[in-house]
N, C-alpha and C positions, 0 to 999 in steps of 0.2 A: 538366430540372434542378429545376423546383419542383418535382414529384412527389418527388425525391429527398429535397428539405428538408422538405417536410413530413413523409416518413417519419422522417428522421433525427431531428425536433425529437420528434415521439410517441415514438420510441423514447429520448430525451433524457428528456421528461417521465417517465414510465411508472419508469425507473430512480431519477428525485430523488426518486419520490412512496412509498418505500419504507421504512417509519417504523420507529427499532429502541423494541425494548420490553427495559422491564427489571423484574422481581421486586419489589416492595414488601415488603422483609423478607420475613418466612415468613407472611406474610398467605396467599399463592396468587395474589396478582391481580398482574395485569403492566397497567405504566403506561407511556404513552408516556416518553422517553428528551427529550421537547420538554414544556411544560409551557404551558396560555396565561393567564394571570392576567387579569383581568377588574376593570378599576378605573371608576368610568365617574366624569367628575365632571362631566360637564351633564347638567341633564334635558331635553333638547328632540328632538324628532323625530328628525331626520337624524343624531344622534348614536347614537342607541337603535338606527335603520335600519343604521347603519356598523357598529356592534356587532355586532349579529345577523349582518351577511355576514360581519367577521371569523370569529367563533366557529362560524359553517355551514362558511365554508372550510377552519378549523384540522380540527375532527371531522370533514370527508371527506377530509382529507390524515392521519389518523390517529390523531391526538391526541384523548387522553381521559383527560388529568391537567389539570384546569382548576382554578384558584384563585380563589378568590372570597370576602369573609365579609360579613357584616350592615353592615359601615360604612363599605364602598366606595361612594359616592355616598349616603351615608345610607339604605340597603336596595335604591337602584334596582340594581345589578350584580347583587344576585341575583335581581331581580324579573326584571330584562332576560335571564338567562342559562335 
Protein backbone atom coordinates (compact mmCIF):
# COMPACT_ATOMS: atom_id res chain seq x y z
CA UNK A 1 0.00 0.00 0.00
CA UNK A 2 2.83 2.52 0.39
CA UNK A 3 4.26 1.59 -2.91
CA UNK A 4 0.93 2.54 -4.25
CA UNK A 5 1.08 6.22 -2.59
CA UNK A 6 4.02 6.99 -3.42
CA UNK A 7 3.22 6.24 -7.08
CA UNK A 8 0.12 7.88 -6.88
CA UNK A 9 1.58 11.23 -5.15
CA UNK A 10 4.60 11.33 -8.25
CA UNK A 11 2.07 10.83 -10.56
CA UNK A 12 -0.04 13.81 -8.48
CA UNK A 13 3.24 15.83 -8.47
CA UNK A 14 4.43 15.28 -12.20
CA UNK A 15 0.60 16.50 -13.34
CA UNK A 16 0.55 20.16 -10.96
CA UNK A 17 4.04 20.87 -12.05
CA UNK A 18 2.78 21.63 -15.63
CA UNK A 19 3.05 25.49 -16.15
CA UNK A 20 0.79 27.06 -19.10
CA UNK A 21 2.54 29.67 -21.04
CA UNK A 22 1.01 32.39 -22.81
CA UNK A 23 2.30 34.93 -25.81
CA UNK A 24 3.55 38.36 -24.66
CA UNK A 25 1.83 40.33 -27.39
CA UNK A 26 3.39 39.80 -30.88
CA UNK A 27 6.89 39.99 -29.14
CA UNK A 28 7.26 35.86 -30.04
CA UNK A 29 8.31 35.06 -26.38
CA UNK A 30 5.84 33.07 -24.20
CA UNK A 31 5.83 33.83 -20.53
CA UNK A 32 4.82 31.96 -17.76
CA UNK A 33 0.70 32.34 -17.10
CA UNK A 34 2.27 32.62 -12.99
CA UNK A 35 4.48 35.51 -12.63
CA UNK A 36 7.07 35.87 -9.25
CA UNK A 37 7.69 39.48 -8.12
CA UNK A 38 10.78 39.76 -6.01
CA UNK A 39 10.49 42.49 -3.24
CA UNK A 40 12.97 41.94 -0.75
CA UNK A 41 12.90 44.53 2.17
CA UNK A 42 15.69 43.12 4.76
CA UNK A 43 19.05 42.94 4.09
CA UNK A 44 20.31 40.07 6.14
CA UNK A 45 21.48 36.53 5.36
CA UNK A 46 18.58 34.22 5.79
CA UNK A 47 16.43 36.46 3.96
CA UNK A 48 18.75 36.72 0.86
CA UNK A 49 19.06 32.61 1.50
CA UNK A 50 14.97 32.38 1.55
CA UNK A 51 15.03 34.39 -1.53
CA UNK A 52 17.27 32.48 -3.59
CA UNK A 53 15.31 28.91 -2.67
CA UNK A 54 12.06 30.70 -3.43
CA UNK A 55 12.99 32.02 -7.01
CA UNK A 56 15.28 28.28 -7.72
CA UNK A 57 11.99 26.60 -6.90
CA UNK A 58 9.55 29.11 -9.04
CA UNK A 59 12.28 28.75 -12.29
CA UNK A 60 12.30 24.86 -11.95
CA UNK A 61 8.39 24.69 -11.57
CA UNK A 62 8.55 26.81 -14.69
CA UNK A 63 8.12 30.22 -14.20
CA UNK A 64 10.16 32.78 -16.12
CA UNK A 65 8.17 36.06 -15.78
CA UNK A 66 9.79 37.57 -12.68
CA UNK A 67 9.40 41.15 -11.64
CA UNK A 68 11.69 43.06 -10.14
CA UNK A 69 13.07 46.90 -10.38
CA UNK A 70 15.92 49.03 -8.89
CA UNK A 71 13.98 50.10 -5.75
CA UNK A 72 12.67 46.94 -4.22
CA UNK A 73 14.87 46.91 -1.26
CA UNK A 74 16.94 49.78 -2.39
CA UNK A 75 18.80 47.56 -5.42
CA UNK A 76 19.15 44.50 -3.29
CA UNK A 77 16.00 42.42 -5.21
CA UNK A 78 17.88 42.72 -8.14
CA UNK A 79 21.24 42.23 -6.78
CA UNK A 80 19.76 39.03 -4.89
CA UNK A 81 17.85 37.77 -8.29
Amino acid sequence: QKQRKLTSQKSMASAENKMIYRNLGNSGLKISAIGFGNWLTNNDAKTEATTKEIMKYAFEKGVNFFDTAEIYGFGTAETVF
